[in-house]
C-alpha positions in Angstrom: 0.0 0.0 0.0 1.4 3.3 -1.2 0.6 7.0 -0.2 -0.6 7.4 -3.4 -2.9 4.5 -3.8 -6.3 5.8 -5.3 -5.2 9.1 -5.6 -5.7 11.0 -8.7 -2.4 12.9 -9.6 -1.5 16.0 -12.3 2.0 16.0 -13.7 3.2 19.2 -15.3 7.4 18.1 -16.1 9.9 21.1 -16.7 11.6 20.5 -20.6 15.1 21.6 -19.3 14.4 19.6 -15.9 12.8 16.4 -15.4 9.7 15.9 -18.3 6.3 14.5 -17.5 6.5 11.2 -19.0 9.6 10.4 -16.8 7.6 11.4 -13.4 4.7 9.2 -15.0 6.7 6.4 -15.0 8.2 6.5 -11.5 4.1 6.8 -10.7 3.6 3.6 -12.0 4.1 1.2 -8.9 2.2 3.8 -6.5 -1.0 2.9 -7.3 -2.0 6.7 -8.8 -4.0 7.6 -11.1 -2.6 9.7 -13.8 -5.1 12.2 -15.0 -2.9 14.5 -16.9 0.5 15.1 -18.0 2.0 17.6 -19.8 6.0 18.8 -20.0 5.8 22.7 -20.7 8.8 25.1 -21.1 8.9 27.2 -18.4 11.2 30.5 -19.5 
């Protein structure tokens, strides 16, 4: 049982830091609920 298990979870990834799909995937296990996921250039 995770902290995470059930919960729904946003992921907004930095493109010159660590991107969405990477945090997504380190999610997987938890139990979470991706419900969106984006990777935006913050300048």
């Amino acid at each position: 049982m995770s902290i995470l298990d059930g919960k729904k979870v946003i992921i907004i990834g930095d493109r010159d830091g660590i991107p969405a799909p990477a945090i997504e995937e380190c999610l997987k296990g938890t139990g979470a609920e991706v419900v969106f996921s984006s990777t935006e250039c913050f300048v």
